[in-house]
C-alpha positions in Angstrom: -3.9 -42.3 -50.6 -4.9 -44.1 -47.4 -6.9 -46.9 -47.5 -10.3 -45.7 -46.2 -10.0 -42.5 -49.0 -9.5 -45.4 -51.3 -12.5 -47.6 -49.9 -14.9 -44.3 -50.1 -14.2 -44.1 -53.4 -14.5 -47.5 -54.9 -18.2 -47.2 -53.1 -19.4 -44.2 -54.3 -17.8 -44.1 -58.0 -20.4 -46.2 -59.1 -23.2 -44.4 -58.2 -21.8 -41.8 -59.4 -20.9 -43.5 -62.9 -24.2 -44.8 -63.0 -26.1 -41.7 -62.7 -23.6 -39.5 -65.3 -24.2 -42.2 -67.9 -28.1 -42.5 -67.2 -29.0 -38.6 -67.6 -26.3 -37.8 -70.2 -28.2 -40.7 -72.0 -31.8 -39.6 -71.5 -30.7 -36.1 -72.2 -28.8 -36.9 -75.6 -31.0 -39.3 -76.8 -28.0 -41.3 -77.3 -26.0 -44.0 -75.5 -23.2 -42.9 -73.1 -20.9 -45.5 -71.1 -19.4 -44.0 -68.0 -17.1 -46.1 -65.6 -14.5 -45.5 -62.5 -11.4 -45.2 -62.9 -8.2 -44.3 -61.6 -8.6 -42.5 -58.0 -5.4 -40.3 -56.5 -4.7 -37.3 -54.5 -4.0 -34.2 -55.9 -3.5 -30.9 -54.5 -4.3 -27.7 -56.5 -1.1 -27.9 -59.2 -2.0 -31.9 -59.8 -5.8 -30.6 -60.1 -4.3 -27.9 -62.7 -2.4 -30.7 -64.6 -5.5 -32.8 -65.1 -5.8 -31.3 -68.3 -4.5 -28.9 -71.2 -6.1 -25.8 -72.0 -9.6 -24.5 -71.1 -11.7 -26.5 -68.2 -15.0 -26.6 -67.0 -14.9 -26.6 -63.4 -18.9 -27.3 -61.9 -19.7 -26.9 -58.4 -22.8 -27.4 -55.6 -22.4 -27.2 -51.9 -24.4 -29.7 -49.5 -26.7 -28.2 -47.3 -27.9 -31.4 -45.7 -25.9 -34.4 -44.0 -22.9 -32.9 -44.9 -21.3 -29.8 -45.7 -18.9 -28.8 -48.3 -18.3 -28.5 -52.0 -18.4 -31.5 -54.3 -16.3 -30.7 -57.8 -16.5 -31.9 -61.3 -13.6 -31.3 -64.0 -13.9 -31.6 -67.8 -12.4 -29.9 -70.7 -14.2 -27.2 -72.5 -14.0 -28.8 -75.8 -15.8 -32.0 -74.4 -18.0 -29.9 -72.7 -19.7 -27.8 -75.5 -19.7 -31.3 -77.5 -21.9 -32.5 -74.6 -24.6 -29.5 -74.6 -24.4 -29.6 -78.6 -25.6 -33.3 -78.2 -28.4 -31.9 -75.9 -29.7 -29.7 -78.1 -29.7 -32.2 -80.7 -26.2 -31.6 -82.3 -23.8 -34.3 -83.7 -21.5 -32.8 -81.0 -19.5 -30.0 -82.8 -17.4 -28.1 -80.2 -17.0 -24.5 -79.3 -14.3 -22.7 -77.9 -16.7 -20.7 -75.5 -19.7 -21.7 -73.0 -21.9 -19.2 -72.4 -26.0 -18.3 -72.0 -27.7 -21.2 -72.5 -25.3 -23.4 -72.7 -23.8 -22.9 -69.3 -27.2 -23.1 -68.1 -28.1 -26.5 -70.0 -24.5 -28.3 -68.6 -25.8 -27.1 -64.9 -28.9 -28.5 -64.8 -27.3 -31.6 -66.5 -25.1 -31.7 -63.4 -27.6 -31.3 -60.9 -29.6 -34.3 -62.3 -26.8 -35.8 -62.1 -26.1 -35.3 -58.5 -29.5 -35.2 -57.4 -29.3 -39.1 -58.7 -26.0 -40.2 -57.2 -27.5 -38.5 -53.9 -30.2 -40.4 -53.8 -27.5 -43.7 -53.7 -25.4 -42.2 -51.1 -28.2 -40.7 -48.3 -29.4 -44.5 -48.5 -25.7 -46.2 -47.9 -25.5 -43.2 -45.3 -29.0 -44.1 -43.4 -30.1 -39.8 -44.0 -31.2 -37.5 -46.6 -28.0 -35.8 -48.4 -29.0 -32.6 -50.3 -27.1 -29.9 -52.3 -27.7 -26.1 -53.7 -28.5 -25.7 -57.6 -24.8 -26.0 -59.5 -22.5 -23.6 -60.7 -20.6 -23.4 -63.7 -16.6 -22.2 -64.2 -14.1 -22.0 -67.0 -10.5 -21.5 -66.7 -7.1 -22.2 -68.2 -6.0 -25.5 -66.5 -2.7 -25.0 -65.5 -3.8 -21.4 -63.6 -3.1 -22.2 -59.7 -3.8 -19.7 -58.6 -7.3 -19.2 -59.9 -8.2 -22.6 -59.4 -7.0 -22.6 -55.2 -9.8 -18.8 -55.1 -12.2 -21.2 -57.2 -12.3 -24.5 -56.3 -11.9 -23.4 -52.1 -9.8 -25.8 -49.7 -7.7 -28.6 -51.1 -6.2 -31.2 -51.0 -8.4 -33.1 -53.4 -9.6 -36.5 -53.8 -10.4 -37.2 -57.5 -11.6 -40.4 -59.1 -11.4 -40.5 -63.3 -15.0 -40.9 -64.8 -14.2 -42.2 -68.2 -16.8 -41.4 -70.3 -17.5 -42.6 -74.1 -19.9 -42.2 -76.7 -19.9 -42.7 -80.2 -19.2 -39.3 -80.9 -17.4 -37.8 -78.0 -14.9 -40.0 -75.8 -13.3 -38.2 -72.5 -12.9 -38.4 -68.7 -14.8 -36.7 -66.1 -13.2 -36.0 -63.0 -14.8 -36.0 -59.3 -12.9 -33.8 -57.2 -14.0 -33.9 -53.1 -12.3 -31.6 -50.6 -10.1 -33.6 -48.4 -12.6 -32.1 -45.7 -16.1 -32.9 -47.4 -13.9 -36.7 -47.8 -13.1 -37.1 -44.6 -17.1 -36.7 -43.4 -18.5 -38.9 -46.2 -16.3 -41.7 -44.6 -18.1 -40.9 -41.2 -21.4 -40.9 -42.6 -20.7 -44.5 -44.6 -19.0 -45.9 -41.7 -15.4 -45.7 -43.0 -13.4 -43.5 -40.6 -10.5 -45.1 -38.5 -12.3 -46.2 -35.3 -11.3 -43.6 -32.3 -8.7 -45.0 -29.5 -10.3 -47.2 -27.1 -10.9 -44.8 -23.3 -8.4 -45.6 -20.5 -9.0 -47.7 -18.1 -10.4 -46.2 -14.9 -8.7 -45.8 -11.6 -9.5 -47.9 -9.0 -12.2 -46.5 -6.6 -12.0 -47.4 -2.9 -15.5 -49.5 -1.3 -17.6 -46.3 -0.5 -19.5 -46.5 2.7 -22.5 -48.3 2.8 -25.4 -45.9 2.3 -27.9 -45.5 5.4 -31.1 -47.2 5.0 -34.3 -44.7 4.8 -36.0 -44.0 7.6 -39.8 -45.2 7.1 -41.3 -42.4 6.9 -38.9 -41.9 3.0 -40.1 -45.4 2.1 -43.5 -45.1 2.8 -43.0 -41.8 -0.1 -41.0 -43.4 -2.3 -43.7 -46.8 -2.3 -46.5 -44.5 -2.9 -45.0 -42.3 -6.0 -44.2 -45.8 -7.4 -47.7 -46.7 -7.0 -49.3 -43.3 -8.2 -50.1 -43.1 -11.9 -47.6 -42.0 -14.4 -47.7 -39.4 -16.9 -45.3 -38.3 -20.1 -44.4 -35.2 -21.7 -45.1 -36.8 -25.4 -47.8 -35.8 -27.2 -50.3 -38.6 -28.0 -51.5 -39.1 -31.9 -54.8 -37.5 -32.0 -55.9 -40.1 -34.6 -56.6 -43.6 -34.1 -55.1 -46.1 -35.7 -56.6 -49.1 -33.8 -57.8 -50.1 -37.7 -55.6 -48.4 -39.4 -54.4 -51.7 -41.2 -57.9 -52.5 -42.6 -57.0 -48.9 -44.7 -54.0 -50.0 -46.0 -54.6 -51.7 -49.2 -56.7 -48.7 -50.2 -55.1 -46.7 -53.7 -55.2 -43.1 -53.1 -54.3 -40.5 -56.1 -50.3 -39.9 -55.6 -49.5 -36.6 -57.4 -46.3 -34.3 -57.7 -47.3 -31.1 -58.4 -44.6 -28.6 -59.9 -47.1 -25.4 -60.1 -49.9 -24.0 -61.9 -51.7 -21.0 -63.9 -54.5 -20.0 -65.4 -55.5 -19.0 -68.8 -58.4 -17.3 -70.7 -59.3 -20.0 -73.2 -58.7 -18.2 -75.8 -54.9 -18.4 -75.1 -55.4 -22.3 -74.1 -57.0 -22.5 -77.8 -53.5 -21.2 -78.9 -51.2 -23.3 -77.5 -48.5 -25.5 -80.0 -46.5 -27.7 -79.5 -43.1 -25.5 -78.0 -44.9 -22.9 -76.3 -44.0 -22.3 -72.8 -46.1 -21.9 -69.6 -45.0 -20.1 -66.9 -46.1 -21.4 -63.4 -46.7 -19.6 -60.3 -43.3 -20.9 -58.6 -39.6 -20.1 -58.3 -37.4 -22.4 -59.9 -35.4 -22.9 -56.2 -38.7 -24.1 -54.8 -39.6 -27.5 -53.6 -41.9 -29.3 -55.5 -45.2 -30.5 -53.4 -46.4 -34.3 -53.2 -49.9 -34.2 -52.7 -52.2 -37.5 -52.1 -56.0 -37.6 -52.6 -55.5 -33.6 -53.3 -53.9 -32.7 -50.2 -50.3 -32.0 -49.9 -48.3 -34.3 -47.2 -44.9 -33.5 -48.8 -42.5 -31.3 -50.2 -39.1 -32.6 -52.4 -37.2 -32.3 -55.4 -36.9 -33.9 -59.1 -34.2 -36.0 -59.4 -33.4 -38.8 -61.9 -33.5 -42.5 -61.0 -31.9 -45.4 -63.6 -33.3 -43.2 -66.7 -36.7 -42.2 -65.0 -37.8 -39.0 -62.9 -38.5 -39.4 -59.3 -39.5 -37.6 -56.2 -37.4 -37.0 -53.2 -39.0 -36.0 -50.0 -37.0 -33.2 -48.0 -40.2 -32.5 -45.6 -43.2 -34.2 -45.1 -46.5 -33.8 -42.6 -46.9 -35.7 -39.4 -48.2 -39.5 -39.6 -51.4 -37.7 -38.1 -52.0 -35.4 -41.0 -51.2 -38.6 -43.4 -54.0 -40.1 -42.4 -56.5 -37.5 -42.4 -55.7 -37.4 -46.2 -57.3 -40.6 -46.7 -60.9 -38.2 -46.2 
């Protein structure tokens, strides 16, 4: 492994340490350690020999910053331990994950990477996103399958070794030599690019012929004239903007809504479910004083939900919230 694959992931292991052991803890109720480990090069039979017998495979795609498929590894056994835990298990294993399961240990993932992104578009200076996860299970030494499966290899893996008191095993990062390759651009750790050649020598050119008057008396008065720009000036302004500042406004994130005769509001218990007016895929809406500036996503933060903008208004239409 070259030294700048081994640089990228000494700097992003943590974060993504970090955010495994935060939402595996929130989710479980219980108290996960998860650290780095050891980081190699593997193509698809060394992927296959990470473990023995059925593996979990999960995968999301960035759609922002960069492009490509980031992988996770982990053994079936572990795995169903992990979503019995969830759903308030001891962590008895299954051989099968399936229905609800599947569905729990993908969200789980994207929380997870939703929190480790949040790390990684701040070292890289712009927003990194990724689709919803999916969820795979194979036998691990099956090649084949895992080269249609996991798409283009070589890998870089990193061991996550993660322990709890009832469940003790290691979860392995897997990034496409490609996707690899652009995360070191984005954090500054590609091999800087061969310095240019030195120019030829030009010969003296001519000395240019001065302009006659009438060009200078042209050029002296479109240099005099006033100026103009193609950018649009704010419409709003914010001469006094700064006396506003310390003003608290309402922050809200608002996931959806419905309405209900009372009667059915009357009936609600604790466990019944609500269904709101909005796709699961789509973005959640920040709204201040009432009016929405924003739109983002849920992700998880050291243990606590946050917000993460993916569009937001003009600085124009920011302010005219504050009315």
């Amino acid at each position: 492994m070259d030294p700048a694959t081994s640089q990228l992931l000494e700097k992003i292991g943590p974060s993504f340490a970090e955010s495994m052991g935060s939402v595996f803890s929130m989710l479980t109720g219980r108290e996960f350690a998860v650290a780095p480990g050891t980081a190699e090069s593997l193509d698809y039979e060394g992927v296959g020999k990470l473990y023995t017998g059925s593996v979990v495979y999960v995968k999301a795609a960035y759609t922002k910053g960069v492009s490509g498929n980031m992988l996770f590894a982990l053994p079936l056994t572990e795995g169903t331990q992990l979503v019995d835990l969830m759903l308030g298990g001891e962590g008895t294993a299954s051989t099968e994950l399936a229905g609800d399961s599947r569905d729990a240990l993908a969200e789980t993932f994207n929380q997870i990477l939703g929190s480790a992104n949040q790390a990684l578009s701040d070292m890289a200076g712009e927003t990194l996103s990724i689709s919803n996860v999916e969820i795979f299970s194979t036998e691990g030494d099956q090649a084949d399958a895992l080269q249609e499966l996991l798409g283009s290899g070589p890998f870089d893996t990193l061991g996550l070794a993660t322990t709890q008191e009832n469940l003790a095993t290691t979860i392995h990062l897997l990034i496409p030599e490609m996707l690899s390759e652009q995360f070191k651009r984005k954090l500054g750790m590609a091999q800087p690019p061969a310095p240019p050649a030195a120019p030829a020598p030009v010969s003296p050119a001519a000395p240019a012929p001065a302009p006659s008057p009438a060009a200078t008396a042209q050029v002296t008065a479109m240099a005099a004239g006033p100026t103009h720009t193609g950018s649009r000036q704010s419409s709003v302004d914010t001469g006094n903007l700064d006396l506003l500042l310390d003003i608290e406004l309402p922050v809200m994130v608002r996931m959806g809504q419905t309405e209900m005769p009372l009667g059915e509001l009357l009936k609600l218990t604790p466990g019944s479910i609500l269904e709101l007016n909005r796709a699961a895929d789509a973005p959640v809406e920040l709204l201040v004083n009432g009016k929405q500036i924003a739109k983002g996503e849920v992700v998880v933060v050291d243990g606590n939900f946050a917000f993460r903008i993916t569009e937001i208004e003009s600085t124009d239409t920011r302010i005219r919230s504050l009315s």
